[in-house]
C-alpha positions in Angstrom: -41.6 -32.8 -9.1 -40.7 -29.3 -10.1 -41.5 -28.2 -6.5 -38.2 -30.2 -6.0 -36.3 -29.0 -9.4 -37.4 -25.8 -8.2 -36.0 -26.3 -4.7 -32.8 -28.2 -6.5 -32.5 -24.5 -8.2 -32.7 -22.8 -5.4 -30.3 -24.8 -3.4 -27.5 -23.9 -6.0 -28.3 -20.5 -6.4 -27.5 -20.0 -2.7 -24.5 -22.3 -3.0 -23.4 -19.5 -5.6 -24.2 -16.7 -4.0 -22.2 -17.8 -1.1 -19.0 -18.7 -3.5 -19.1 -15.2 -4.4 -19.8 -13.8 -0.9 -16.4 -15.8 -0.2 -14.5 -14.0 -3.3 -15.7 -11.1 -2.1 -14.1 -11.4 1.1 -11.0 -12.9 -0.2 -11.1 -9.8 -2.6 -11.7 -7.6 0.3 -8.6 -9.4 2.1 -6.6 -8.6 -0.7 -7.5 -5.5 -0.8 -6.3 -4.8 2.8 -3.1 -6.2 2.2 -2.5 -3.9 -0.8 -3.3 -0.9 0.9 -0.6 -1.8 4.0 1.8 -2.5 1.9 1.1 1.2 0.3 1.2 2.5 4.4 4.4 1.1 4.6 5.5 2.1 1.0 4.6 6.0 2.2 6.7 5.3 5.3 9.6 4.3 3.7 9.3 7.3 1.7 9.2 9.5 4.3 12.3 8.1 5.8 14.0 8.9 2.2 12.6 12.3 2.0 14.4 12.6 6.0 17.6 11.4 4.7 17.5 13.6 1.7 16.9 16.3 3.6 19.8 15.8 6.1 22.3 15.1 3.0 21.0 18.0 1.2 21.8 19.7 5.1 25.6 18.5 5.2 25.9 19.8 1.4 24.6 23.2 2.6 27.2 22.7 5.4 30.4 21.5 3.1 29.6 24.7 0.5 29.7 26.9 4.0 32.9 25.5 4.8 34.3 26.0 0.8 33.0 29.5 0.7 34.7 30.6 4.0 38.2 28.6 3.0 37.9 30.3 -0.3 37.7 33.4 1.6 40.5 32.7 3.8 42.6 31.7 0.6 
C-alpha cells in the first residue's frame, strides 16, 4: 500500500514539475516577446535620432541663409 501512495506521490510530483517546466517556457516566450518589442523600440529610436539630425541640418541651413541676408541687408 504505501508502495502505491508512494508511487501516487511520485506521479504528482512529476505532474508538477512539468506545470512549471511549461511556465517556464511560457515565461521564456514572454520573455522573447519583450525583448523584440525593445529591438523594434531601439529602431524607432534611431529613425528619430535620423530625423533630428536632418531638422537640426535644415536649421543649420535656414541660420546660413539669415546670416548671409543679414549681411546683404
Amino acid at each position: 500500500m504505501f508502495r502505491r501512495v508512494r508511487y501516487g506521490f511520485a506521479e504528482i510530483t512529476n505532474g508538477f514539475a512539468e506545470i512549471t517546466n511549461e511556465f517556464a517556457e511560457i515565461t521564456n516566450g514572454f520573455a522573447e516577446i519583450t525583448n523584440e518589442f525593445a529591438e523594434i523600440t531601439n529602431e524607432f529610436a534611431e529613425i528619430t535620432n535620423g530625423f533630428a539630425e536632418i531638422t537640426n541640418g535644415f536649421a543649420e541651413i535656414t541660420n546660413g541663409f539669415a546670416e548671409i541676408t543679414n549681411a546683404l541687408a
